[in-house]
N, C-alpha and C positions, 0 to 999 in steps of 0.2 A: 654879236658874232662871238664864236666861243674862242677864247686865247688859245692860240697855237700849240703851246706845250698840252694842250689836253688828248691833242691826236699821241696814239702810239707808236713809239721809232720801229715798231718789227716790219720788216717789209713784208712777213706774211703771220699770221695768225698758226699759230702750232695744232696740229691738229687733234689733241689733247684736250683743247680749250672748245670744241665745238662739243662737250660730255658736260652736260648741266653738272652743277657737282650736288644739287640738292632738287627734288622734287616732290613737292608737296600741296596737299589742301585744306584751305581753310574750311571751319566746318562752316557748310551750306556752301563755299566758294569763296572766291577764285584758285581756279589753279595755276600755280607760279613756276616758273624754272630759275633758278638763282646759278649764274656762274660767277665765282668768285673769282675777279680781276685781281690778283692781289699785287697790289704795289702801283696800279697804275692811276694818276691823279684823276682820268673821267669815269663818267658812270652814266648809264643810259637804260630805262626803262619804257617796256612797250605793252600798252594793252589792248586787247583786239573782241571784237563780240561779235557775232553770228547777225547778219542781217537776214528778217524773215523775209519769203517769196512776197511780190507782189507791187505794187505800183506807190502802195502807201508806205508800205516798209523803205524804198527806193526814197520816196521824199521827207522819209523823216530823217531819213540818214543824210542826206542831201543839206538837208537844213540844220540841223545838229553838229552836221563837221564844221561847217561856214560859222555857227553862232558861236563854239564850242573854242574853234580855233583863235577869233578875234578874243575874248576872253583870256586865252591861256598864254597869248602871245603877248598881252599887256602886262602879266602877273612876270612872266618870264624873263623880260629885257631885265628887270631890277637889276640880276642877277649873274647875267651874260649867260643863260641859259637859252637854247631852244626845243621850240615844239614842231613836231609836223604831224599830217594827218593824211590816209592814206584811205582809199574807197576799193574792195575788189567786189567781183560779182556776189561776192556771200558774207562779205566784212566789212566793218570799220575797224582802224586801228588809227591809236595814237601813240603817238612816239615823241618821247620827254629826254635830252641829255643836257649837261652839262657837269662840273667840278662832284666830285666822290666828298668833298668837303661839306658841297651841297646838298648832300642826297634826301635830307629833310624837304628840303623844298620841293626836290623833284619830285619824291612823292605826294607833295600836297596838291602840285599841279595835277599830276593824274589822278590823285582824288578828285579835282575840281573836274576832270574830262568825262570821267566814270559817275558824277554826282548828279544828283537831280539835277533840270538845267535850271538856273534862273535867271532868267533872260527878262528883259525888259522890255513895252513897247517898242523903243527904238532899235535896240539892238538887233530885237525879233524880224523888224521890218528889215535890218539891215543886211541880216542873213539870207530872209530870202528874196531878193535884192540880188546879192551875190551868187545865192542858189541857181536863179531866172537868167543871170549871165551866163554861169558854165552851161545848164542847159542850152540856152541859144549859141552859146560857141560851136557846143558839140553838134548843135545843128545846121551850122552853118560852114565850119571847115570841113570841108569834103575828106581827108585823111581822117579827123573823127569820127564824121558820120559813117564811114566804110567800116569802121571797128566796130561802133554800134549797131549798127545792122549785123554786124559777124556774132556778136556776142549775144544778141538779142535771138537768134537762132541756136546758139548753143545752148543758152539759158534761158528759156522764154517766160516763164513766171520771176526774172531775177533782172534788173540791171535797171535800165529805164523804159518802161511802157509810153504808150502815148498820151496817158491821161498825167503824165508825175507833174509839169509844168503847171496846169490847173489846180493838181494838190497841193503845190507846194507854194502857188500864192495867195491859197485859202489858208493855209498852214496857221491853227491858231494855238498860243502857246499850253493847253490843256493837251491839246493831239502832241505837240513835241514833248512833254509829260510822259504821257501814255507811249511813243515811240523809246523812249528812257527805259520804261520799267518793263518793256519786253527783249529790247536788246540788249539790256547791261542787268541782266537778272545776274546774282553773284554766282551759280553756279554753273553759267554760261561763259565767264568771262574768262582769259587766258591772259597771265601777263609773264614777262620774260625782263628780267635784270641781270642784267652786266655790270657788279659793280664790286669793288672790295669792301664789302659792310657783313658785317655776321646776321645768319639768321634770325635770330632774336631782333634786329632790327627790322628785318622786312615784316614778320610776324605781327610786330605790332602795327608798322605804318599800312598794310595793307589788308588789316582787320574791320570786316562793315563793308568794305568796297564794292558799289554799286548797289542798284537796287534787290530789296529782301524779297519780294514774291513778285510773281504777273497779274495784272489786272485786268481790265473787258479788254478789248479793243475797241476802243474807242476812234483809232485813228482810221482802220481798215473802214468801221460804218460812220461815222461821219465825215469822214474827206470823200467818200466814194457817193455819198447822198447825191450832192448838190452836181457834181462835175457835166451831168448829161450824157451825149454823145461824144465817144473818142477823138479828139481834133484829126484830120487828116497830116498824115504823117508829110512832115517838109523835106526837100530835098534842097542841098546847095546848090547854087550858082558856080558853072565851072568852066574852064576852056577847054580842061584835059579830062580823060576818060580814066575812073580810080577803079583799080579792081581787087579783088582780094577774095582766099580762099584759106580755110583752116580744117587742119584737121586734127584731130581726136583722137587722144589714145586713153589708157586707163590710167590712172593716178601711180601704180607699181611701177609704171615703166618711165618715173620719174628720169633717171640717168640718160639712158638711150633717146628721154626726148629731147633733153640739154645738148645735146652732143648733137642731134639732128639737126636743131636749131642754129646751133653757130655753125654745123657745114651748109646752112641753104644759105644762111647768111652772107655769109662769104662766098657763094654764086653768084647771088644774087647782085652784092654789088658790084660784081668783074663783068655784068651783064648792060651793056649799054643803051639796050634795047629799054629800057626799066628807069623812068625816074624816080626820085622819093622813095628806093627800096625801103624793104623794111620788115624785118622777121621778129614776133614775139609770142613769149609763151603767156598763157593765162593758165591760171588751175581752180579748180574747184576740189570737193574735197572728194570727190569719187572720180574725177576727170583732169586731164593734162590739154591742151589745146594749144597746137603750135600755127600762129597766124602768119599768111605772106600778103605784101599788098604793094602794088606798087601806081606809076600812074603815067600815061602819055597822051599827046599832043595824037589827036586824028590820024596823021597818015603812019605814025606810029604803032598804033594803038592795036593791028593785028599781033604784031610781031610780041607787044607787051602780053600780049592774053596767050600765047605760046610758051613765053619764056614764063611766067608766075604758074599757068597749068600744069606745064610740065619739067618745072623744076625739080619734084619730088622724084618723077621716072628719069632722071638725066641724073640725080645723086646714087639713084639705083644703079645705073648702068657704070656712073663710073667710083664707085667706091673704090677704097685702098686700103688693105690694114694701116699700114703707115701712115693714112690722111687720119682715119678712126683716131688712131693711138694721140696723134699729134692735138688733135680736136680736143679729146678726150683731156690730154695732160695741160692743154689753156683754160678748158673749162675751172678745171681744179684749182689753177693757179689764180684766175679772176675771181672765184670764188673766195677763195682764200687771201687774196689782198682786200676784197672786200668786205671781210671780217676782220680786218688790221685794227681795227675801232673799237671801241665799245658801244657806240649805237651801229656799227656794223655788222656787230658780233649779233647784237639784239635783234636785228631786224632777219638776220639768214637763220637763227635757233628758232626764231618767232614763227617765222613765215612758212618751214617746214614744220612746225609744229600744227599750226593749225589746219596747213593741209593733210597730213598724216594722222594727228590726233598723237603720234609719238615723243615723246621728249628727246630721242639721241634719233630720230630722221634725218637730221643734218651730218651728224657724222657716220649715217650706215650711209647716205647719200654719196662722200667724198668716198667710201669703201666700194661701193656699185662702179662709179666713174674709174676706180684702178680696174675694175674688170670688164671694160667696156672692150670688146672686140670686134673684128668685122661681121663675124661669125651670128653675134649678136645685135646688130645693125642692121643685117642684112631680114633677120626676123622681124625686129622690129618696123624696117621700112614697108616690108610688104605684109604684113597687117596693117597699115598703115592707107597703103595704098589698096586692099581692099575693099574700103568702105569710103563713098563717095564724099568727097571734102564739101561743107559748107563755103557758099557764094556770096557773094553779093558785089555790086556795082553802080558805080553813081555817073552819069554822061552828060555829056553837053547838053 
């Protein structure tokens, strides 16, 4: 666990500090955003690579985080550092913090995350192992499996297909190789540091990082050989009826979907009709997607499919400026205590970076959110509400 004094005392992040102070690329890659922490004892570094479409790309990534995470977690305690690792519809990202004293190390470990893997028999087995768990989780709690089916709709060449289970316990460690050398090609890869270290230091620690060229795919034809026919997709075992619907807007209207987001949210859970509320946004790098879902008991269960349908037209009808503004100005603020960090810093500079492909996204973002008005809500809702929301639902 990392010692106390390493979080920082600001209760919010200046909004100064969300402006990389240097952005630059290695030749052939990575490219890096560096904000200089200056003075503050942690430091946090995060690397992120494009996962390609498809059911193979899904299971290599799948088994790469599992194999990749056990590895970096053992190297990391030494030193009261940690690691985490993060999957979205189109990423992997690994996230390294601990002491700015440390910052050698930090970056050796994300060498190690970004590096060929070398996995061993056992480890290999034991990843996917672990892989085969989350999968069956996510098939089996009905709250996961509602999202998966939302996002499998939204992204249907991207997430988990029905074949990834099969590939990923044929998964031999050549195809996790070849999963390596397409997703951590160095001029694919994105990484963002929060730390007080001069650039000439990051220069050199993160020279070489990842792999040099792409090779066949090997993983896409031979995991896809052997699999046969699609297994039939499983449904959970439930008492209550989960339902859920999302909708889509374009990636630009980032701000107005934040701010939508937390007003359905806060409907949603004033709504008693609704158990297990639950509002979240996913993004892709051309798309924003804000999910509702919630879940009731049979005699329940009209009134739930009422309230999640027409939640969107009921924030229509009753908009406020004054709700706008107020939404608007918590967004900002939760945003910005939760870049208090430096692996918090890392992860909100990171994360609109990669969806935007911009280095200062994060701070035109907090400038969008000052001008968030009704006026501007009211456009956004009803474009919104134009275009039919993706479904899905799991029942008794």
């Amino acid at each position: 666990m990392l010692i106390a004094f390493l979080t920082v005392s600001l209760a919010v992040v200046p909004l100064q500090a969300l402006r990389p102070d240097t952005v630059f690329d290695l030749e052939g890659g990575p490219r890096i955003l560096l904000v200089r922490a200056a003075g503050s004892p942690g430091a946090a570094v995060r690397v992120s690579v494009p996962i390609s479409e498809g059911d193979a790309a899904a299971a290599g990534a799948l088994v790469h985080q599992h194999a990749t995470l056990a590895r970096l977690r053992g190297n990391a305690a030494t030193l009261g550092a940690e690691v985490d690792a993060e999957r979205t519809l189109d990423r992997l990202v690994y996230s390294v913090r601990g002491a700015v004293a440390d910052f050698e190390h930090l970056v050796w470990l994300v060498r190690l995350a970004a590096g060929r893997p070398e996995v061993g028999v056992i480890a290999l087995e034991d990843a996917r192992v672990a892989a085969l768990a989350e999968i069956e989780r996510t098939e089996e709690v009905p709250a996961e499996a509602l999202y998966a089916e939302l996002q499998r709709q939204l992204a249907p060449t991207r997430g988990w297909g029905p074949t990834v289970g099969t590939m990923v316990a044929a998964l031999t460690p050549v195809q996790l190789e070849d999963f390596w050398r397409h997703a951590f090609r160095r001029d694919s890869i994105r990484v963002t540091i929060v730390a007080d270290v001069p650039v000439e230091a990051v220069l050199a620690a993160l020279d070489g990082l990842g792999a040099p060229a792409a090779s066949p795919n090997l993983l896409a034809t031979t995991s896809a050989g052997g699999v046969g026919a699609p297994p039939t997709p499983h449904r959970p075992e439930t008492l209550r009826t989960w339902h859920a619907v999302a909708y889509v807007a374009a990636a630009e209207s980032y701000a107005p979907a934040v701010v939508t987001a937390r007003l359905l949210a806060s409907a949603l859970v004033d709504d008693a009709a609704v158990e297990a509320p639950r509002v979240d946004m996913w993004w892709l790098e051309e798309r924003v997607a804000i999910a509702i879902r919630g879940a009731a008991y049979p005699a329940a269960e009209p009134r739930m499919l009422r309230t999640i349908d027409g939640l969107l037209s009921r924030l229509r009808g009753d908009l406020l400026a004054a709700g706008v503004t107020s939404a608007a100005s918590a967004v900002r603020r939760e945003i910005l205590l939760g870049a208090r960090t430096p692996w918090g810093l890392a992860a909100l500079l990171g994360r609109q970076f990669d969806v935007t492909g911009d280095p200062s996204a994060a701070e035109r973002l907090m400038g969008e959110l000052q001008r968030v008005d009704a006026e501007m809500m009211r456009s956004f809702l009803a474009a919104l509400a134009n275009q039919p929301p993706l479904r899905a639902d799991i029942r008794p």
